[in-house]
C-alpha positions as CSV (number, residue, x, y, z in Angstrom):
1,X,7.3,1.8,-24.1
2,X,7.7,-2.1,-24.7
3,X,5.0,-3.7,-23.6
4,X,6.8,-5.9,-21.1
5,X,8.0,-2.6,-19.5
6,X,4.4,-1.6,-18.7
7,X,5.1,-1.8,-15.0
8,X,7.4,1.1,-15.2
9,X,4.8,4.1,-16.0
10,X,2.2,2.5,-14.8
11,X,-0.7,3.7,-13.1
12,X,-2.0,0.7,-10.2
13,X,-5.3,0.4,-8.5
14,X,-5.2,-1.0,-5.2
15,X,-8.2,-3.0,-4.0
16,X,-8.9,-3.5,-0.3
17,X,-11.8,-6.3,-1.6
18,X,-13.6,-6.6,1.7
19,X,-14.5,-3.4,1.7
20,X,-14.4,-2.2,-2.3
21,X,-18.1,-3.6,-3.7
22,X,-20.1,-6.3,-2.1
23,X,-21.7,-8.7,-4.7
24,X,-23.9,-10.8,-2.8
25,X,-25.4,-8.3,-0.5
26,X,-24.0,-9.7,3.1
27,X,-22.0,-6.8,4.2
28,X,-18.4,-8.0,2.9
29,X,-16.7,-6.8,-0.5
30,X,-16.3,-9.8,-2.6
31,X,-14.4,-10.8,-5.8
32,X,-18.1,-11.0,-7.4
33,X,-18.3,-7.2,-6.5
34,X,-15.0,-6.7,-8.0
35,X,-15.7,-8.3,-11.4
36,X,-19.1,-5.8,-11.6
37,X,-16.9,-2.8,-11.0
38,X,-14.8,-3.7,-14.0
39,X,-16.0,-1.2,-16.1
40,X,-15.7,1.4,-14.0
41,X,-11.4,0.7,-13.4
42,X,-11.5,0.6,-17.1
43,X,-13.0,4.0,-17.5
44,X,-11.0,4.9,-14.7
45,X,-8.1,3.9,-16.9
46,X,-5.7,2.1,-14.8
47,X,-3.3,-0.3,-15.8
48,X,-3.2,-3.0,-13.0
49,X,-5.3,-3.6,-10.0
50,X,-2.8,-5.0,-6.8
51,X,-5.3,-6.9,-4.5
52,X,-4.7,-7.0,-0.8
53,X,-4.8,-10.7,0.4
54,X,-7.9,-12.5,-0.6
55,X,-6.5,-15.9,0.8
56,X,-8.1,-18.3,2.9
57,X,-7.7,-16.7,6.1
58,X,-8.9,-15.6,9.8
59,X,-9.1,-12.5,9.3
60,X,-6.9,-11.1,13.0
61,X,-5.0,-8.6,10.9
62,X,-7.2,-8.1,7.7
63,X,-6.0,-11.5,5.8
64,X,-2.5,-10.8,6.8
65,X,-2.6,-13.6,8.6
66,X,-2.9,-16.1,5.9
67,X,-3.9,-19.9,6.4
68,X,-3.8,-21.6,2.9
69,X,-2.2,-19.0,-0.2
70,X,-3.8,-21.5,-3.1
71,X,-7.6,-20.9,-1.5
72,X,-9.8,-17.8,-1.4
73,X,-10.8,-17.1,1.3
74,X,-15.2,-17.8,0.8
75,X,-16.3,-14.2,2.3
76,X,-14.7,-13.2,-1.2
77,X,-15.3,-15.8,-3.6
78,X,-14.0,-18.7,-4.8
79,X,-10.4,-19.7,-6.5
80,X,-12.5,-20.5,-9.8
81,X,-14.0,-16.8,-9.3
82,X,-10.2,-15.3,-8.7
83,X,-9.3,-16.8,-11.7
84,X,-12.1,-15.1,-14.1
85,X,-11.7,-11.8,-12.6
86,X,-8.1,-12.1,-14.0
87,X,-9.0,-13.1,-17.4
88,X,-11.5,-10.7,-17.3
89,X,-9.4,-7.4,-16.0
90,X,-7.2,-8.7,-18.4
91,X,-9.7,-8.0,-21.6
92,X,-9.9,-5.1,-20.5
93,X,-6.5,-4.1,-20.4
94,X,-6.0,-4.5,-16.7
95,X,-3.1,-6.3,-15.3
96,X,-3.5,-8.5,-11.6
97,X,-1.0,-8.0,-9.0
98,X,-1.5,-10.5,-5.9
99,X,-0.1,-9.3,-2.2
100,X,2.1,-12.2,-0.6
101,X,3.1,-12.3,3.0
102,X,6.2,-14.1,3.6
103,X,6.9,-12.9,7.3
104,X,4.8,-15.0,8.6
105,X,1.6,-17.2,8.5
106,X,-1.8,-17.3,10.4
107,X,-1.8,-19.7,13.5
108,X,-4.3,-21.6,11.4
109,X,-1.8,-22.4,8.5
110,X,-1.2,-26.2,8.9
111,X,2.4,-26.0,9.1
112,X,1.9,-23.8,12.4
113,X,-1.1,-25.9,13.9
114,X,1.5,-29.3,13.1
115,X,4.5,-27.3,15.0
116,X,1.9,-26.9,17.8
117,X,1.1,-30.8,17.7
118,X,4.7,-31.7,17.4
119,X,5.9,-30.8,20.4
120,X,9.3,-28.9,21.7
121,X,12.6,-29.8,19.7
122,X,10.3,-31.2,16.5
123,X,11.1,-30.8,13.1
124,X,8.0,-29.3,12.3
125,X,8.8,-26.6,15.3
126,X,12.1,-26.1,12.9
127,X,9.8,-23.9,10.5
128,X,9.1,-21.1,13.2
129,X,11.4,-19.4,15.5
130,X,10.5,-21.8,18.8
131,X,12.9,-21.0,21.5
132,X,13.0,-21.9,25.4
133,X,12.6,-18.6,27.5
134,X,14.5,-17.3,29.9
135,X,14.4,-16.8,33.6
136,X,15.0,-19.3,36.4
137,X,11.8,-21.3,34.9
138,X,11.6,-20.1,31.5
139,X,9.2,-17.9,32.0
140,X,11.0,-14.4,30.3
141,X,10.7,-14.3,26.5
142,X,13.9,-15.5,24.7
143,X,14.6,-11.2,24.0
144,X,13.1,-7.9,23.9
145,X,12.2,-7.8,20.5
146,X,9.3,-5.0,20.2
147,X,6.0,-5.1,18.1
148,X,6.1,-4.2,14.4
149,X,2.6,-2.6,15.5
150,X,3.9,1.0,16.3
151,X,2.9,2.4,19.8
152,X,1.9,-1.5,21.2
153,X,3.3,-2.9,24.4
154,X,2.5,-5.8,24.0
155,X,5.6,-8.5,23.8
156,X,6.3,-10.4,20.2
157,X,6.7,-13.9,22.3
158,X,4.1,-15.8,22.9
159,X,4.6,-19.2,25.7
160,X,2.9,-22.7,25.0
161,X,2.1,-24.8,28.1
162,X,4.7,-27.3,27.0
163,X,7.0,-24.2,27.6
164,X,8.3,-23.2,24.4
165,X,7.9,-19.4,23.0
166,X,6.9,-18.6,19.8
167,X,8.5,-15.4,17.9
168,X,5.0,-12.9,15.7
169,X,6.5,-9.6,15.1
170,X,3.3,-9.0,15.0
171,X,-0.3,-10.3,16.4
172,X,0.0,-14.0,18.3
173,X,-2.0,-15.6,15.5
174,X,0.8,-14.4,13.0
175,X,3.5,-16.5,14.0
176,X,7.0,-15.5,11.7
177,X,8.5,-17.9,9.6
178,X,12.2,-19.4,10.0
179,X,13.2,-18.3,6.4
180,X,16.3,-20.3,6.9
181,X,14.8,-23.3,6.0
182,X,14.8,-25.1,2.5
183,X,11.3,-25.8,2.9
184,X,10.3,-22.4,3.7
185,X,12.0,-21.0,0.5
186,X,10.6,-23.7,-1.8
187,X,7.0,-23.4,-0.5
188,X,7.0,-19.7,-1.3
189,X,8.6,-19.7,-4.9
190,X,6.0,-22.8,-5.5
191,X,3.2,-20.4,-4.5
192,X,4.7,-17.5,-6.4
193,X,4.4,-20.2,-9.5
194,X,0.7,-21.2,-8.7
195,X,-0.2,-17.3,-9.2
196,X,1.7,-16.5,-11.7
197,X,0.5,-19.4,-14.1
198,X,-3.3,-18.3,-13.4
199,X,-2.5,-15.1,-15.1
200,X,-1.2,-12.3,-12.6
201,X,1.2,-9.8,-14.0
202,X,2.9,-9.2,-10.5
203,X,3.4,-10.0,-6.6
204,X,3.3,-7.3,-3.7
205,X,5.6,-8.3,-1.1
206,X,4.2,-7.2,2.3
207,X,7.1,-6.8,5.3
208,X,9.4,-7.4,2.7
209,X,12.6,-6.0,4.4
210,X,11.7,-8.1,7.7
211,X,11.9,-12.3,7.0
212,X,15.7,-13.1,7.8
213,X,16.5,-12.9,11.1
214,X,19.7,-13.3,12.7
215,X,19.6,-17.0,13.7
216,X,21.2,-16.3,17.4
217,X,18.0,-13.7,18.1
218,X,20.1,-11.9,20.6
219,X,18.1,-8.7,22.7
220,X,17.8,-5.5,20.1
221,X,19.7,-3.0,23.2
222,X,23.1,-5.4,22.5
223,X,22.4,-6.6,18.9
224,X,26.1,-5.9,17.3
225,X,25.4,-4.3,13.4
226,X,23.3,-5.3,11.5
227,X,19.9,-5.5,13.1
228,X,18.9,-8.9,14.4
229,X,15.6,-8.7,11.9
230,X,15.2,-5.7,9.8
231,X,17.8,-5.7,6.2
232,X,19.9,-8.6,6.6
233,X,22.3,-9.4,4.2
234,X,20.6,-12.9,3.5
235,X,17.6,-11.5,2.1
236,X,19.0,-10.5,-1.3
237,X,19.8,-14.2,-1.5
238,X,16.1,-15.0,-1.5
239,X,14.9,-12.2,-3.7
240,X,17.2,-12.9,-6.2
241,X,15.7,-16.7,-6.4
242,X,12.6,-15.0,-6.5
243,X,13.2,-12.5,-9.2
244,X,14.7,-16.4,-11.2
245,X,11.1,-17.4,-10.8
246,X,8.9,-14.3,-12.1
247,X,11.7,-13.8,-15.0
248,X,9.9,-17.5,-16.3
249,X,6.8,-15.9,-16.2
250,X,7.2,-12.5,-17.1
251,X,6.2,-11.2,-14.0
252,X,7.1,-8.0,-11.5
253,X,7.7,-7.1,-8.0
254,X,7.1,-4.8,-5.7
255,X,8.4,-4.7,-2.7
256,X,7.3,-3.4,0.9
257,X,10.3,-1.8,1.9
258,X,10.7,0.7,4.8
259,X,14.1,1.7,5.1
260,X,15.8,5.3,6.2
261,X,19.1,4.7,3.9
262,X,18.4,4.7,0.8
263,X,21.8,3.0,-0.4
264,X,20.5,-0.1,1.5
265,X,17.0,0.6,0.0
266,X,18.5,0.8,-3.7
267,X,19.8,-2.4,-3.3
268,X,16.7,-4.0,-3.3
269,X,16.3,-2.6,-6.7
270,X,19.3,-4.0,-8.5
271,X,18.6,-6.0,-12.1
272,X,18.3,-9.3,-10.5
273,X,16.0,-8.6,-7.8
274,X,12.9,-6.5,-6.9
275,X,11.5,-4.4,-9.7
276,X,10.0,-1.7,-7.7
277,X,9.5,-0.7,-4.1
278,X,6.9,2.0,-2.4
279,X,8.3,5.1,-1.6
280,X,7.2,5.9,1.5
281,X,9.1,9.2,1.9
282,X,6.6,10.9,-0.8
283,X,4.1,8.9,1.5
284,X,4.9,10.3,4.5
285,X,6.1,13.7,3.3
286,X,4.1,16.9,4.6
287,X,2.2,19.0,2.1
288,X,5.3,21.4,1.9
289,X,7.2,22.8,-1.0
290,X,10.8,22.2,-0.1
291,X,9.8,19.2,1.7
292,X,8.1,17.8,-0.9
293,X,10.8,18.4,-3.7
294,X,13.6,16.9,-1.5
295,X,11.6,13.7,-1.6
296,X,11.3,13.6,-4.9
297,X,14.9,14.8,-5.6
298,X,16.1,11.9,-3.1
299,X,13.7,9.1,-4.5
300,X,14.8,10.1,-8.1
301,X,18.4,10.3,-6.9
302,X,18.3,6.8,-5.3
303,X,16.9,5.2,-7.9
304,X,19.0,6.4,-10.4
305,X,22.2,3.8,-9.9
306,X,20.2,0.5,-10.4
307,X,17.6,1.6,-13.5
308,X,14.4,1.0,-11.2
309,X,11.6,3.4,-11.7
310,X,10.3,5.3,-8.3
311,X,6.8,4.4,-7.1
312,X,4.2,7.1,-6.1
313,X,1.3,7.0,-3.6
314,X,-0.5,9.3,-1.5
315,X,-2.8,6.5,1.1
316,X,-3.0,2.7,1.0
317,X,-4.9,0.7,3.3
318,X,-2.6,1.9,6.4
319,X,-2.3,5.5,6.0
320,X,-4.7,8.1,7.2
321,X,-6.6,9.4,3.9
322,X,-5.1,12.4,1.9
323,X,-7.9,14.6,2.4
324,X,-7.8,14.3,5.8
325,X,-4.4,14.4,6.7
326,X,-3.6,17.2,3.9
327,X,-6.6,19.6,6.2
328,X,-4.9,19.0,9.9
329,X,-2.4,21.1,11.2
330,X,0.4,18.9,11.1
331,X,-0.4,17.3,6.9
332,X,2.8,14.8,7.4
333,X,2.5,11.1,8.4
334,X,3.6,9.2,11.3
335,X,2.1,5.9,12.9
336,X,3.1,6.9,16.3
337,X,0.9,10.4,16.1
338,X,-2.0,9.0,15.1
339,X,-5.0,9.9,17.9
340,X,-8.4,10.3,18.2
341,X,-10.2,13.4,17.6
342,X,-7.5,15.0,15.4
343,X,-8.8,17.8,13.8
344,X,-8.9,18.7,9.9
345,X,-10.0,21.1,7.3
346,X,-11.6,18.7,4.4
347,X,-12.4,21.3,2.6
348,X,-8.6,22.6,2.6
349,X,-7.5,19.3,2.6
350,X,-9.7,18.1,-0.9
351,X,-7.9,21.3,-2.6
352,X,-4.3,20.1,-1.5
353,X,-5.5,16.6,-2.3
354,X,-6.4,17.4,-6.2
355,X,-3.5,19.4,-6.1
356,X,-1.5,16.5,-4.6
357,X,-3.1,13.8,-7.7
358,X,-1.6,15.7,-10.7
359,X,1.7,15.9,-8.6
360,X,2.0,12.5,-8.1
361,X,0.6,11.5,-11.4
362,X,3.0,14.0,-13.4
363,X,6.0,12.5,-11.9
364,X,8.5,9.5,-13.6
365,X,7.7,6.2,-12.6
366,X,4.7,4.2,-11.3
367,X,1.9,5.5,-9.4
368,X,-0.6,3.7,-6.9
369,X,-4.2,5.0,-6.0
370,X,-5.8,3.5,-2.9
371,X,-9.3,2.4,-3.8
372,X,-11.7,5.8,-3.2
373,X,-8.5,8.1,-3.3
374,X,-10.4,8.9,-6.8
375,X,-13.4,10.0,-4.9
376,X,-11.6,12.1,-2.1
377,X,-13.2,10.1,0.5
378,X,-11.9,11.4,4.0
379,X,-10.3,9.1,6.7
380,X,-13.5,8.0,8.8
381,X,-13.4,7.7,12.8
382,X,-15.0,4.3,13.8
383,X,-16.7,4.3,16.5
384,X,-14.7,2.1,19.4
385,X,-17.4,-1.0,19.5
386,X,-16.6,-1.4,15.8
387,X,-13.1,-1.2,15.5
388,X,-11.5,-4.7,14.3
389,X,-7.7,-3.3,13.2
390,X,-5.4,-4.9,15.8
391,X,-2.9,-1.9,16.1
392,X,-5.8,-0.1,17.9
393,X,-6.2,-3.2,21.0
394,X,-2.4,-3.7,20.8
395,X,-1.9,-0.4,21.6
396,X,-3.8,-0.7,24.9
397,X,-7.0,1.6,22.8
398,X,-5.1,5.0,22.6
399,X,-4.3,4.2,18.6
400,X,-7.3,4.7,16.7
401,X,-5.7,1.7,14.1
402,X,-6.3,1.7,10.1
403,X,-10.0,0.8,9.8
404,X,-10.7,4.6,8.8
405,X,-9.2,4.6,5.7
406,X,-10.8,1.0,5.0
407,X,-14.6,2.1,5.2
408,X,-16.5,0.1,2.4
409,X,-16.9,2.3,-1.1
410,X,-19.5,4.4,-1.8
411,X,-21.3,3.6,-5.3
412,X,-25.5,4.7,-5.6
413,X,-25.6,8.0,-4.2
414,X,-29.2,7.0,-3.8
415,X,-29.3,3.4,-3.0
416,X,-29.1,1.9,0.7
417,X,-25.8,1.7,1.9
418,X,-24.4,4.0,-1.3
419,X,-25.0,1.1,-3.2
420,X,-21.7,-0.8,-1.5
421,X,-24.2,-4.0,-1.0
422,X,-25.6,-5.6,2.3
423,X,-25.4,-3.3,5.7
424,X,-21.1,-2.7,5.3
425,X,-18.7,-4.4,8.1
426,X,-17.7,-1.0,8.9
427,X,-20.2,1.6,9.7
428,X,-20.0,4.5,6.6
429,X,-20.2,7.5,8.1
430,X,-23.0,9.8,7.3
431,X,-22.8,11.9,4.4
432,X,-21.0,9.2,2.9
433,X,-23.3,9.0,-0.2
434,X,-22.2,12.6,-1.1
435,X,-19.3,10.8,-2.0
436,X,-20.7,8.4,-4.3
437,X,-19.4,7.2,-7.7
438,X,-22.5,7.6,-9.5
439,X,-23.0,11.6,-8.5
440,X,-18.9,12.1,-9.0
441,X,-19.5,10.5,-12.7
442,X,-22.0,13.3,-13.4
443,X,-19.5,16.3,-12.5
444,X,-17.4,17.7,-14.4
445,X,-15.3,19.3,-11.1
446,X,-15.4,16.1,-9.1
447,X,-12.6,14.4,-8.0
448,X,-13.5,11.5,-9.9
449,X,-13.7,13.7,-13.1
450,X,-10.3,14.8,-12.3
451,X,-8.7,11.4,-11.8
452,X,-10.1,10.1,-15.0
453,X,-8.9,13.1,-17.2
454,X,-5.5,13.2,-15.3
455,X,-5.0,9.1,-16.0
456,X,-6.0,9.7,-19.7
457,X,-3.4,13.1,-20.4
458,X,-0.8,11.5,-18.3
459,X,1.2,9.5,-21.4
460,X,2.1,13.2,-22.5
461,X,4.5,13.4,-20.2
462,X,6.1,10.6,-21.7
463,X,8.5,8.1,-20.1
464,X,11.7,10.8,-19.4
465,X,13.8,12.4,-16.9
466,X,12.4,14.9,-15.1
467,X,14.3,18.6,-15.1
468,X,13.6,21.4,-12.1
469,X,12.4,24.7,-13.1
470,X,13.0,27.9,-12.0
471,X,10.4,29.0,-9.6
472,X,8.8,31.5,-6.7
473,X,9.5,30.0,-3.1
474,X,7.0,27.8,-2.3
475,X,6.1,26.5,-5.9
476,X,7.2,23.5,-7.3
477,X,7.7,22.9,-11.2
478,X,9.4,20.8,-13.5
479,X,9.0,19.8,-17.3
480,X,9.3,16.6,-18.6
481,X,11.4,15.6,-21.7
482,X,8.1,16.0,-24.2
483,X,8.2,19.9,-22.8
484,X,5.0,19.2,-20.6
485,X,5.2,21.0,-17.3
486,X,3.6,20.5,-13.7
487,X,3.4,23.5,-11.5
488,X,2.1,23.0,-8.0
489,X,1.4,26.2,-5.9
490,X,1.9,25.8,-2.1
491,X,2.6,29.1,-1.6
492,X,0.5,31.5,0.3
493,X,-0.1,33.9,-2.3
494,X,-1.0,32.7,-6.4
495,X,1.9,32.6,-8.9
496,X,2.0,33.7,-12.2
497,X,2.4,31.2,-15.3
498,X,5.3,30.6,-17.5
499,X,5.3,31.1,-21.4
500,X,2.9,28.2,-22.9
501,X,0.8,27.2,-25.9
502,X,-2.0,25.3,-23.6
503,X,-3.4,24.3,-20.8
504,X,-3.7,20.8,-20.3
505,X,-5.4,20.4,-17.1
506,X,-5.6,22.0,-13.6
507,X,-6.8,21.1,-10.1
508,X,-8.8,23.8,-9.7
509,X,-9.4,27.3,-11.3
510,X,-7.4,30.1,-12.1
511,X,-8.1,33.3,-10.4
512,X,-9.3,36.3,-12.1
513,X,-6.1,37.3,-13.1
514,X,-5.0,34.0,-14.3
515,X,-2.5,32.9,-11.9
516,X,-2.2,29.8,-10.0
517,X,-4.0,30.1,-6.8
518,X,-2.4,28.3,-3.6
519,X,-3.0,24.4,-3.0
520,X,-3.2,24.3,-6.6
521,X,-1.5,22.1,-9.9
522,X,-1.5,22.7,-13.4
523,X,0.0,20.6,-16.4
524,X,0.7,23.1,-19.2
525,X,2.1,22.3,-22.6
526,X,5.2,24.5,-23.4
């Protein structure tokens, strides 16, 4: 593959920083504790690393809420530092992909604190969505717009005492952005340039499907087609400008795009816009044969038309932890069922979870690995007093919110705090040091072990199509165009092997008879 098509097989690292390795011993992951760990991505063998925001920021919504794009933000580091982590990531053969939130800003950005200052009718107010409310005395919200934090009450207008409302899809100090505006558009392509010329090979766009919004803001319940802020037309505007701008530097996107029809999806993905967008169907899917290979069948299907590759990822920095999810009862994911106290089978769920890796690793495309994913770590339950993810105190406590899948990394099986640094911002639960890097690098069945063999075989399946094969219910296989072949066993009982001159690698062993025991992959060589 050309080396400016790199982004099309690729396998990507994501790194929550805060909580990946601390490098100054305070308690926060840092970009100093990043540029130690380079060694271990590189062994790891991963192409690009996509960093969730590092900016100067807050902090309400984990850096979403971002208050300058051209600073680091100094619990992580320095700009200066950002910059030699690139260069360094990149001697190693590791690419940089930044995460940029154009929804919306912190309330500490200074364009939001000058709208503030301003006053009503203001040109500086022009750069939000400030409305007058309604209501004898203004005192409804200008609509009924709900939270982009599923399962929250709370309203998405917030009143000034000089009377004006204030539109944040999500928190209050994430006010949304009036894309709109000339100003607005240059800003962000001017900060798309300032990343790309200090060396990052791509830009994650957060919310992507969400910045345009239909400049009358009528109420959702009367909104005529299409929706007042979700898929307008007038975003395809703006991505193409965008897509202008990282075809100067050689750069790639990928977007954030939740979407149920995947016509409108694919259009995201046409030559002159995005490159890529996370599938969250595979994301979301249940650990379930036929479920599972309709996802796949529909993401390869919808893809197809515009010549994007499909993205693959079990967990990011949202979504409840493979392991855990893939040992409950009900293995599929939705933002609305998430409670406290679910149960779950790790062990169960570690078997379907290795099984799950070579899966997504064996398919055509892109793949993403959430930061510990390589370890199996499990989804950890906070307890309340420590919990700091918004979506938990938006939804009134009853959401449990996405700090469990964010607990800081395990390194030093025998070091204080696994070896993660100073005491971690999130409690790690205990046992966590069972997890650790440093044991995992010593056996030969760990996850880790698995992951690193599974990244280095995975060119053999070459860059192809992907063709079903024939199959028992419950069984998923196909071959790629070298002749390498993934089976994955979710049936109940284990299924015999096709024809084949080796095995490359398997999630877990045969059984005595040499079948393919359930919650089980294999990559065989035809």
């Amino acid at each position: 593959m050309a080396q400016q098509d790199w982004w099309r097989s690729a396998v990507i690292y994501q790194v929550y920083v805060r909580s990946f390795a601390d490098g100054d011993g305070d308690g926060t992951g840092d970009l100093a504790g990043v540029r130690a760990r380079l060694p271990y991505l590189a062994e790891l063998g991963v192409d690009a690393l996509w960093f969730n925001p590092w900016y100067l920021s807050p902090m309400k919504d984990g850096g979403y809420d971002v208050a300058d794009y051209r600073a680091i933000d100094p619990a992580f580091g320095t700009l200066a530092e950002a910059e030699k982590l690139i260069a360094e990531a990149r001697e190693l053969g590791i690419r940089t992909i930044v995460d940029i939130v154009p929804n919306h800003v912190s309330d500490q950005h200074p364009w939001f604190r000058a709208a503030l200052a301003a006053g009503p009718g203001s040109p500086e107010r022009e750069l939000f969505h400030f409305r007058r409310g309604r209501g004898e005395h203004g005192e409804l919200p200008p609509n009924d717009w709900p939270s982009q934090f599923v399962g929250s009450t709370e309203p998405v207008w917030t009143r000034l005492p000089d009377g004006d409302w204030y539109l944040h899809l999500f928190t209050p100090e994430q006010p949304d952005l009036n894309w709109a505006h000339p100003a607005v558009r240059q800003e962000h392509e001017d900060i798309l340039r300032f990343w790309f010329e200090r060396g990052v090979a791509g830009v994650r766009i957060d919310s992507a499907a969400l910045l345009a919004k239909d400049p009358d803001l009528p109420d959702l319940a009367t909104a005529p087609h299409p929706h007042p802020f979700v898929d307008r037309d007038e975003l395809h505007d703006i991505y193409r400008s965008w897509r202008a701008v990282a075809d100067e530097y050689g750069g790639v996107f990928v977007g954030e795009v939740w979407l149920p029809d995947t016509e409108r999806f694919a259009r995201y993905l046409r030559p002159d816009e995005l490159h890529t967008a996370f599938n969250f169907s595979f994301l979301s899917c249940p650990w379930d044969a036929e479920r599972l290979r309709t996802s796949i069948a529909t993401t390869l299907a919808e893809h197809a038309p515009v010549g994007a590759p499909a993205t693959w990822v079990l967990c990011n920095h949202d979504i409840t932890r493979t392991v855990t999810r893939y040992g409950r009862a009900d293995t599929g994911f939705d933002f609305a069922a998430k409670v406290f106290g679910t149960p779950s089978d790790l062990a169960l769920g570690a078997r379907r979870a290795r099984a799950a890796a070579l899966l997504s690793l064996a398919l055509p495309g892109s793949v993403y690995v959430y930061q510990g994913e390589e370890l199996g770590l499990p989804e950890a339950e906070i307890p309340r007093e420590r919990i700091e993810d918004p979506m938990h105190f938006r939804s009134g406590g009853t959401d449990p919110g996405r700090d469990g899948c964010r607990v800081p990394l395990p390194w030093t099986a025998d070091a204080p705090h696994a070896g993660f640094g100073g005491e971690p911002w999130l409690p790690q639960p205990d046992g966590w040091a069972a997890y650790a890097a440093d044991r995992q690098a010593a056996d030969p069945a760990s996850m880790l072990a698995l992951y690193r063999e599974a990244i280095r075989l995975r060119p053999a399946f070459g860059d192809g199509p992907l063709t079903w094969l024939p199959a028992p219910e419950g069984v998923l296989a196909f071959a790629r165009d070298t002749g390498v072949r993934c089976l994955v066993n979710l049936a109940d009982a284990s299924a015999e092997l096709p024809a084949h001159s080796r095995v490359l690698l398997a999630s877990g062993p045969l059984d005595l008879r040499g079948r393919l025991p359930r919650d089980t992959a294999i990559w065989l060589r035809a």
